[in-house]
PyMOL Python script that loads the backbone (N, CA, C, O; Angstrom):
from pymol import cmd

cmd.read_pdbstr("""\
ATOM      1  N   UNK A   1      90.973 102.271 104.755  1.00  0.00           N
ATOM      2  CA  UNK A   1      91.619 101.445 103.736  1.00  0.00           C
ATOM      3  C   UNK A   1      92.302 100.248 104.408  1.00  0.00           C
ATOM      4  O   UNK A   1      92.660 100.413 105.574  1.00  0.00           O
ATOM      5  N   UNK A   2      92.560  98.904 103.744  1.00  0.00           N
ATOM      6  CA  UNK A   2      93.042  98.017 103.916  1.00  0.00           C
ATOM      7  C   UNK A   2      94.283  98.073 104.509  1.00  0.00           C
ATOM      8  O   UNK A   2      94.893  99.015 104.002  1.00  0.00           O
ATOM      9  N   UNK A   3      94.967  97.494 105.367  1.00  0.00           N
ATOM     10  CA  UNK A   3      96.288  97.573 104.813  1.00  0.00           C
ATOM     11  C   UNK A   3      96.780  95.980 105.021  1.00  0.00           C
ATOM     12  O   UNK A   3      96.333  94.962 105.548  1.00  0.00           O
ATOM     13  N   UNK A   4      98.124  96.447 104.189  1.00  0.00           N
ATOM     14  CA  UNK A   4      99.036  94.990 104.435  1.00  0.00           C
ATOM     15  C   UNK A   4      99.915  94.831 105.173  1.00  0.00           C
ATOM     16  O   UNK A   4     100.854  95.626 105.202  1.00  0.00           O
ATOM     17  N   UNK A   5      99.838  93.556 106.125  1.00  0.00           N
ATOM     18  CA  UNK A   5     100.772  93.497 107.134  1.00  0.00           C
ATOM     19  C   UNK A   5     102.072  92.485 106.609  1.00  0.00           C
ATOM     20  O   UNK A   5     101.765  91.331 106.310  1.00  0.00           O
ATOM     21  N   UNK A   6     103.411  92.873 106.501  1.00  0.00           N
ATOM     22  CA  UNK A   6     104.090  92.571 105.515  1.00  0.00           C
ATOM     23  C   UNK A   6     106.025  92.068 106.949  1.00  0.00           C
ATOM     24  O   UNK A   6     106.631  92.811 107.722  1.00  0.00           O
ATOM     25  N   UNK A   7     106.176  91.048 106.709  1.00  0.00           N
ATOM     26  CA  UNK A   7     107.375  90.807 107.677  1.00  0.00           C
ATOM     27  C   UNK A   7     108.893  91.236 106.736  1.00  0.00           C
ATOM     28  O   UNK A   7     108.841  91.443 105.523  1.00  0.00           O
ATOM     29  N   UNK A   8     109.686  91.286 107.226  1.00  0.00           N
ATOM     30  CA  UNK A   8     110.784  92.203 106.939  1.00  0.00           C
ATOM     31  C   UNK A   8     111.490  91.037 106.656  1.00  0.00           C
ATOM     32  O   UNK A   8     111.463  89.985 107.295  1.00  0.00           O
ATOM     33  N   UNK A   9     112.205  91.337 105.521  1.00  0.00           N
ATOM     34  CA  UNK A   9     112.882  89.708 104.849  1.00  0.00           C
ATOM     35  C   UNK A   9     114.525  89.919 105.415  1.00  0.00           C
ATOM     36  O   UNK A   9     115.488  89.200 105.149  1.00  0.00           O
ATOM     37  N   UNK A  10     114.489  91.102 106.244  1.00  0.00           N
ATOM     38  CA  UNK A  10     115.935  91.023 106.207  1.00  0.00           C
ATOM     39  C   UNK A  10     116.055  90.945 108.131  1.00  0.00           C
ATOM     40  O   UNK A  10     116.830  90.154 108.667  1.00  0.00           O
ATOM     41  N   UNK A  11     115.294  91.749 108.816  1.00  0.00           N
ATOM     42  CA  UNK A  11     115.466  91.900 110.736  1.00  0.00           C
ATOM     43  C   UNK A  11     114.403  90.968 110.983  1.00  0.00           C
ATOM     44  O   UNK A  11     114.675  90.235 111.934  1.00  0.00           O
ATOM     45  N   UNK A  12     113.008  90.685 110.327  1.00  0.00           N
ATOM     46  CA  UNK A  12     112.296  90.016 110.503  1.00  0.00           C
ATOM     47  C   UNK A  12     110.948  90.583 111.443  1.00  0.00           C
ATOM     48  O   UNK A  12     110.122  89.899 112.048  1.00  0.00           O
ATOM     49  N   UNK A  13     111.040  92.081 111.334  1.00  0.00           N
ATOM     50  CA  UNK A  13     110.184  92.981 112.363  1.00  0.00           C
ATOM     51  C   UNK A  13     109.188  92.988 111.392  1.00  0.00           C
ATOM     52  O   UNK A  13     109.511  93.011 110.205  1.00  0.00           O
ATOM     53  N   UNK A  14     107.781  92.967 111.805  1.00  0.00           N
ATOM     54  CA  UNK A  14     106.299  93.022 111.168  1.00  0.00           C
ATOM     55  C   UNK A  14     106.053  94.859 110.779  1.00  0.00           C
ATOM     56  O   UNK A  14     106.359  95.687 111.637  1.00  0.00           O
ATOM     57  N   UNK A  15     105.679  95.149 109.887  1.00  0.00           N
ATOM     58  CA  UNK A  15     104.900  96.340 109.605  1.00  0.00           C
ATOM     59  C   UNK A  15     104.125  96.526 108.016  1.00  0.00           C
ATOM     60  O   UNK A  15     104.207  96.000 106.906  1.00  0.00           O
ATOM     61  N   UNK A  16     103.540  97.338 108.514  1.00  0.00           N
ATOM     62  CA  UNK A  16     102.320  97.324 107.366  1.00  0.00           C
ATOM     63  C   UNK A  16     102.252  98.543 106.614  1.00  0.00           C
ATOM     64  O   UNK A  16     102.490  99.679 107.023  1.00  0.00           O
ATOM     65  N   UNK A  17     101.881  98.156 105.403  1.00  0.00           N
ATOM     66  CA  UNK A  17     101.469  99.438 104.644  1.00  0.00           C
ATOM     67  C   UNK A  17      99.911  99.025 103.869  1.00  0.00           C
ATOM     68  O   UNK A  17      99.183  98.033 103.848  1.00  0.00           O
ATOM     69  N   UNK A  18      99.892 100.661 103.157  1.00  0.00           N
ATOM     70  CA  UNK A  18      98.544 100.491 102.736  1.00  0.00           C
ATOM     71  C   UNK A  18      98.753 100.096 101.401  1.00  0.00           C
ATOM     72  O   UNK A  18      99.657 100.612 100.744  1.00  0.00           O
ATOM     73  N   UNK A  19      97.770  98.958 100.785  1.00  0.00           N
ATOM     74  CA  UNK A  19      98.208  98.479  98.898  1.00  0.00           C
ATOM     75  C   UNK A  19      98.615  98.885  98.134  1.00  0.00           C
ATOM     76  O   UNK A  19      99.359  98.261  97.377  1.00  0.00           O
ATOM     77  N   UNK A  20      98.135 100.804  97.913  1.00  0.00           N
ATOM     78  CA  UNK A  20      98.520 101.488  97.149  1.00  0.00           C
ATOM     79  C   UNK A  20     100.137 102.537  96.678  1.00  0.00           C
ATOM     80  O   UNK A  20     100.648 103.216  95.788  1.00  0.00           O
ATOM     81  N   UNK A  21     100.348 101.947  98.163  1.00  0.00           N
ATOM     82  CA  UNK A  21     101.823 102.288  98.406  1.00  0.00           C
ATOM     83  C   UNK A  21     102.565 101.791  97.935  1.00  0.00           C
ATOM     84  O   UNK A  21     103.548 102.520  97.806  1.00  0.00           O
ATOM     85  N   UNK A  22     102.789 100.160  97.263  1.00  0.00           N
ATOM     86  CA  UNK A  22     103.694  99.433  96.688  1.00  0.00           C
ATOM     87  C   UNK A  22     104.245  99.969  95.878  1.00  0.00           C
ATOM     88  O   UNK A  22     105.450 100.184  96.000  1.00  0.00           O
ATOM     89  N   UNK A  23     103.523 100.378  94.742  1.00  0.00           N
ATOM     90  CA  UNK A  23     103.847 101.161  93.622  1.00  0.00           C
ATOM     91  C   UNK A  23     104.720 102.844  93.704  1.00  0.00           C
ATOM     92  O   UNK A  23     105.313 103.465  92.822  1.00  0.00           O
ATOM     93  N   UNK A  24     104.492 103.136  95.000  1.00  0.00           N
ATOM     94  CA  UNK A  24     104.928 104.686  95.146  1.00  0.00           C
ATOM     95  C   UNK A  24     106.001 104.506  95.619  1.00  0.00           C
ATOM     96  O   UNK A  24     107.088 104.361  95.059  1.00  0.00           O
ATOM     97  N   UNK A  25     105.572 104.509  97.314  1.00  0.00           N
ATOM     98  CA  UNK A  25     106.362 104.253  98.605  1.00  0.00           C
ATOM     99  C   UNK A  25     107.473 103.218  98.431  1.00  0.00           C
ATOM    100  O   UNK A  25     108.661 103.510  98.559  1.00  0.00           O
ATOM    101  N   UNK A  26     107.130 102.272  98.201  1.00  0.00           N
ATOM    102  CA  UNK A  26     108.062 100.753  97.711  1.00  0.00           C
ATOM    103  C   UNK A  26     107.792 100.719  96.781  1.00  0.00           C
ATOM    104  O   UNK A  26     106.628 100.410  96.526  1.00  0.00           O
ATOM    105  N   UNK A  27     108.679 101.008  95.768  1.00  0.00           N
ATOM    106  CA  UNK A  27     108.928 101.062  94.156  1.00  0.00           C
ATOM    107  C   UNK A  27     109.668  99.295  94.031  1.00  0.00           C
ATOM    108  O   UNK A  27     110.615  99.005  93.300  1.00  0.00           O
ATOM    109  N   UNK A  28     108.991  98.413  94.869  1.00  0.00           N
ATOM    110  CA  UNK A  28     109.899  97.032  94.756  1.00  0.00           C
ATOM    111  C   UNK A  28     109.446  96.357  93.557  1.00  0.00           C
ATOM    112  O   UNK A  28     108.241  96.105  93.564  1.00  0.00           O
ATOM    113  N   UNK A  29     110.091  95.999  92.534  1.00  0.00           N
ATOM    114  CA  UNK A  29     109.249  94.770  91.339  1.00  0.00           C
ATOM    115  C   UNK A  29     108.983  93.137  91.763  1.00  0.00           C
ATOM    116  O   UNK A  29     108.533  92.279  91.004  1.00  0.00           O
ATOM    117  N   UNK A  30     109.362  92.960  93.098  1.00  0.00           N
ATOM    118  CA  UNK A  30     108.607  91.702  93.589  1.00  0.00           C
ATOM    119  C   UNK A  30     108.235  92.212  94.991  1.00  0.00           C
ATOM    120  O   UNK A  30     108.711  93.067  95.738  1.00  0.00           O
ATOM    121  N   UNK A  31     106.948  91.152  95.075  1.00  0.00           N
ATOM    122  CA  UNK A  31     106.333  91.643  96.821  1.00  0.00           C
ATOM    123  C   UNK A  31     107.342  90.719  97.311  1.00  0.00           C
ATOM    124  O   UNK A  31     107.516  91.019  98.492  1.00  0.00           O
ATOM    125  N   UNK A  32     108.039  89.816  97.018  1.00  0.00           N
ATOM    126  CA  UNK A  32     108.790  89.138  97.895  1.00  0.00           C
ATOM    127  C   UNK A  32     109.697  89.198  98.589  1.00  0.00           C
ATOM    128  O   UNK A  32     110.131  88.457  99.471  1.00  0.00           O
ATOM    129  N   UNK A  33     110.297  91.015  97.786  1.00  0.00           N
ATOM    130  CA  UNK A  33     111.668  91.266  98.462  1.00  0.00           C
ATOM    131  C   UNK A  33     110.978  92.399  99.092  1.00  0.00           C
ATOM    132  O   UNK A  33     110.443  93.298  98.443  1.00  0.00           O
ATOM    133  N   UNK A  34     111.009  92.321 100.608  1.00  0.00           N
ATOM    134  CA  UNK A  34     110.195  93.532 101.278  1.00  0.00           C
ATOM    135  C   UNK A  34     111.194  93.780 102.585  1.00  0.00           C
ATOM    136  O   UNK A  34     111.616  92.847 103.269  1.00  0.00           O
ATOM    137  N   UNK A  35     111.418  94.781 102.759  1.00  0.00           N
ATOM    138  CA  UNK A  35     112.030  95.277 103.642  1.00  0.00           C
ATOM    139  C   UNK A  35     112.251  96.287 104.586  1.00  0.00           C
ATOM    140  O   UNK A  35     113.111  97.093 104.231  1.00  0.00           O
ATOM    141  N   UNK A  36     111.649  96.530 105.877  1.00  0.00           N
ATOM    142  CA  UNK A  36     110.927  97.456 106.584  1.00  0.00           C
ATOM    143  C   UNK A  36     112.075  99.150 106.548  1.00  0.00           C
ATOM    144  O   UNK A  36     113.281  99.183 106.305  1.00  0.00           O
ATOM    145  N   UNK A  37     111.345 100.103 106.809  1.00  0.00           N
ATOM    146  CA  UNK A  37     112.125 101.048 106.643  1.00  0.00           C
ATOM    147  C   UNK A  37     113.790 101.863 106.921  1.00  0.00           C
ATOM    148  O   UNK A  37     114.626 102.593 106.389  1.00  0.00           O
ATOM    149  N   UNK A  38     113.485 101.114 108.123  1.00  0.00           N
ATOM    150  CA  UNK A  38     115.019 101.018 109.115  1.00  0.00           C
ATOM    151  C   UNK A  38     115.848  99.927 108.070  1.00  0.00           C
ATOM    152  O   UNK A  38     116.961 100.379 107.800  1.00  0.00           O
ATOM    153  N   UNK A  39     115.689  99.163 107.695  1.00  0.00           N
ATOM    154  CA  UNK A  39     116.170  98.518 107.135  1.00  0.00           C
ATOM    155  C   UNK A  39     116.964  98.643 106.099  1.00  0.00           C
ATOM    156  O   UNK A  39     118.124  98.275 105.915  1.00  0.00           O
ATOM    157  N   UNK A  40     115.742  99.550 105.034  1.00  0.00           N
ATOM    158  CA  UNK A  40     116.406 100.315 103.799  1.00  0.00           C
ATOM    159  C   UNK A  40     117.310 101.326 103.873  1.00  0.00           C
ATOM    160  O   UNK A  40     118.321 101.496 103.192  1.00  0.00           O
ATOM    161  N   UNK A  41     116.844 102.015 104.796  1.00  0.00           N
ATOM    162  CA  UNK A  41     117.944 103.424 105.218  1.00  0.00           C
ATOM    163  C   UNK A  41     119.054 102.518 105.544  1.00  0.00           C
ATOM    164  O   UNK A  41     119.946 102.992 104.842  1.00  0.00           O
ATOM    165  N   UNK A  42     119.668 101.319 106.285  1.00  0.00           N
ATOM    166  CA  UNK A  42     120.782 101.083 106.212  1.00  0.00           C
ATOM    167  C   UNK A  42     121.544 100.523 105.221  1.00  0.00           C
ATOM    168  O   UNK A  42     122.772 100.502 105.132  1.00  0.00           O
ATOM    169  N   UNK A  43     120.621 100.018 104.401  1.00  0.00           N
ATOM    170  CA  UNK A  43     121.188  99.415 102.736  1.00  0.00           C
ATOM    171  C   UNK A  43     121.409 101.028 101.958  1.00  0.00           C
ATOM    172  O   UNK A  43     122.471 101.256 101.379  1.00  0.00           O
ATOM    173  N   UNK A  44     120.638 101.764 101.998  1.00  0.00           N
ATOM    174  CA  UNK A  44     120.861 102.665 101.255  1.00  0.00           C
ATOM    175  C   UNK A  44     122.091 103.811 101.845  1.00  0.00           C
ATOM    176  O   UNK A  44     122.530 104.737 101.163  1.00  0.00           O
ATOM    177  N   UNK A  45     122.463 103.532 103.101  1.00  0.00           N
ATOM    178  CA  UNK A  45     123.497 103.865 103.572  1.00  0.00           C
ATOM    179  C   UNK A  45     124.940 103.685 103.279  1.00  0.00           C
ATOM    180  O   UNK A  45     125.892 104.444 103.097  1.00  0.00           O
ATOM    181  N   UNK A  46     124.706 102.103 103.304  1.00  0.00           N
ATOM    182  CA  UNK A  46     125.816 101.181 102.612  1.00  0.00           C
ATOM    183  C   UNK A  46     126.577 101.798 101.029  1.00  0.00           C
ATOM    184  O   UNK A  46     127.733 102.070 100.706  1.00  0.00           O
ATOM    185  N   UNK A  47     124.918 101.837 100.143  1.00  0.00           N
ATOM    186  CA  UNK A  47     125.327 102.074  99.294  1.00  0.00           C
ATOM    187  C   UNK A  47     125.618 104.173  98.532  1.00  0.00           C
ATOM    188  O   UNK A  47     125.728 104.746  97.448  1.00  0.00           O
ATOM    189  N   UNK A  48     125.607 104.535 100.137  1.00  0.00           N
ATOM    190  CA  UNK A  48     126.429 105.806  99.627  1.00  0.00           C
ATOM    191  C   UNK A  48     127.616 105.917  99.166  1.00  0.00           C
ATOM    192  O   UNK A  48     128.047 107.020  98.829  1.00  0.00           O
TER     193      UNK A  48
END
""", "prot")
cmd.dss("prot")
cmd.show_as("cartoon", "prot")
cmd.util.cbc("prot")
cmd.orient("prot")
């Protein structure tokens, strides 16, 4: 399968997922706000 190579809007580190993941994995409603995993775990940290 394809995947997408996608840059991190917030550290700026490259990683990829596969298309079908957007919808699951990244429940995001714009591709524009993308943000690699390390990333989220610390926002979602924040917001414990």
């Amino acid at each position: 399968m394809e995947k997408l190579w996608i840059e991190c809007q917030k550290c700026g580190s490259v990683f990829w997922i596969y298309p079908d993941e957007i919808g699951t994995i990244y429940p995001k409603r714009s591709i524009d706000y993308q943000i690699c995993s390390k990333c989220e775990q610390e926002v979602n940290n924040k917001n414990q």
